[in-house]
N, C-alpha and C positions, 0 to 999 in steps of 0.2 A: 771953948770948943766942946763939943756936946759929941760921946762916944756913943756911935750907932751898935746895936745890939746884934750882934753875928747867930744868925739863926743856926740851928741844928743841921741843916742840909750845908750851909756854909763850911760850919765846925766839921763836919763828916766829909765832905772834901775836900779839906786844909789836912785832914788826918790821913786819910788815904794817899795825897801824894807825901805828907812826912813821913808815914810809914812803910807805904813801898818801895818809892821811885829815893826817896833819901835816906830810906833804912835805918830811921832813930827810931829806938827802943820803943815798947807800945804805952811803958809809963811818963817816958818824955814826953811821944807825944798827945798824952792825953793833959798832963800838964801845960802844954804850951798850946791847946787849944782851947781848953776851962772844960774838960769833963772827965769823969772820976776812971779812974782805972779797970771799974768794971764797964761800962761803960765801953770805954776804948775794945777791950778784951771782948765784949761782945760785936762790934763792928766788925772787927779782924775775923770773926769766927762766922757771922753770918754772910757776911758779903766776902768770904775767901781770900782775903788779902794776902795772908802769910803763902797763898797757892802764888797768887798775883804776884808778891814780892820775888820769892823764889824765882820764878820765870823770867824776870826780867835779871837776874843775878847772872845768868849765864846768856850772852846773846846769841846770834846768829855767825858772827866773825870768828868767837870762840869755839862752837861748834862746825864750823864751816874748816878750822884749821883742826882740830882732834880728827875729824875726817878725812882730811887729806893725809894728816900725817900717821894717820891707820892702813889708808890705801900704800903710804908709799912704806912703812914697815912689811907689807903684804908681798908688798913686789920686792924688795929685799930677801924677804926671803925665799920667793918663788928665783929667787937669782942666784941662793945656795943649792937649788939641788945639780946635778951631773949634769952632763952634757947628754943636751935629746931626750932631758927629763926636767926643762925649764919653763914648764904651762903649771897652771894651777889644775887639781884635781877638783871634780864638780863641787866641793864643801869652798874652795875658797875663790873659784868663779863663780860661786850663788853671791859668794860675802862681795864680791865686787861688784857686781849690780846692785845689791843694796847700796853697798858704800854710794854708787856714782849715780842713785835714783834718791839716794837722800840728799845729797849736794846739787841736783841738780835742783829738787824740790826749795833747798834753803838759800841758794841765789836767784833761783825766780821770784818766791812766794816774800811776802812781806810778815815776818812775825809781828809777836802782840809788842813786843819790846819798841819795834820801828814804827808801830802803828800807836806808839801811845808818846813816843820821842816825839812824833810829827804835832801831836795833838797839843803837846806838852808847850814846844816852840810858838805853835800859831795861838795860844792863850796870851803867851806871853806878848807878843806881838799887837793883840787886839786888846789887852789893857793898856798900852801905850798911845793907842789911837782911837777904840771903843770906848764906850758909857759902859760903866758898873753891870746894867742889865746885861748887854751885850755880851759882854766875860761870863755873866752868872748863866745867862739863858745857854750862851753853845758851851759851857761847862758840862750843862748836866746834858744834854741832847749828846755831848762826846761821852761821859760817865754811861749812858743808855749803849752809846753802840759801842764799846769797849766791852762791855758786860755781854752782850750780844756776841760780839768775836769771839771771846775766852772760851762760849759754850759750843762753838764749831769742833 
């Protein structure tokens, strides 16, 4: 059986999701793709990975609860002052409209996390029933508009 030769955009995409979405070290995964450490270390730094990884470390559910439970530490304490002195004063009804324009923003809108989970699944899926091309080709046309999102 004759090993087919995994080209550099292959190797560069096998890196990126071992590096961001599986979070192994940058010299792992340059060993486990066949290129050298610098090499790897330059991918991460030009195409922003370590931004990329980062982002998807914290998702939308985790920041969707630190939110809520800011809001409801807020009203907690807007629930210690006196009687007929239990509203917020305009510094922590400005912070409630953020708080409840940011939550609403993070259950409607689709972060890069959900938008790359989605991408992540339907590869997996179209290698099971797709040809080789088919995986490589909506690889990188997903890799284009992932990249295109980040910069929104």
């Amino acid at each position: 059986m004759a090993v087919e030769k995994i080209s550099i955009s292959d190797k560069q995409y096998l890196a990126k999701i071992l590096y961001t979405r599986e979070k192994l070290d940058a010299k792992m995964v340059a060993k486990k793709v066949g290129v050298s450490a610098n090499t790897m270390n330059s991918w991460v730094e030009k195409f922003q990975w370590k931004s990329l990884r980062n982002r998807l470390l914290i998702g939308k559910e985790e920041l969707l609860n630190n939110l809520y439970e800011q809001m409801q530490e807020l009203n907690e304490h807007i629930k210690t002052k006196g009687d007929g002195k239990r509203y917020g004063d305009s510094k922590e009804a400005d912070t409630m409209i953020k708080y409840t324009a940011s939550i609403r923003n993070l259950e409607t809108d689709l972060s890069i996390a959900d938008i790359i989970d989605s991408g992540i699944r339907f590869i997996k899926f179209l290698q099971k029933v797709g040809t080789i091309e088919q995986v490589l080709e909506f690889s990188d046309l997903w890799n284009s508009f992932i990249q295109i999102e980040m910069k929104r």
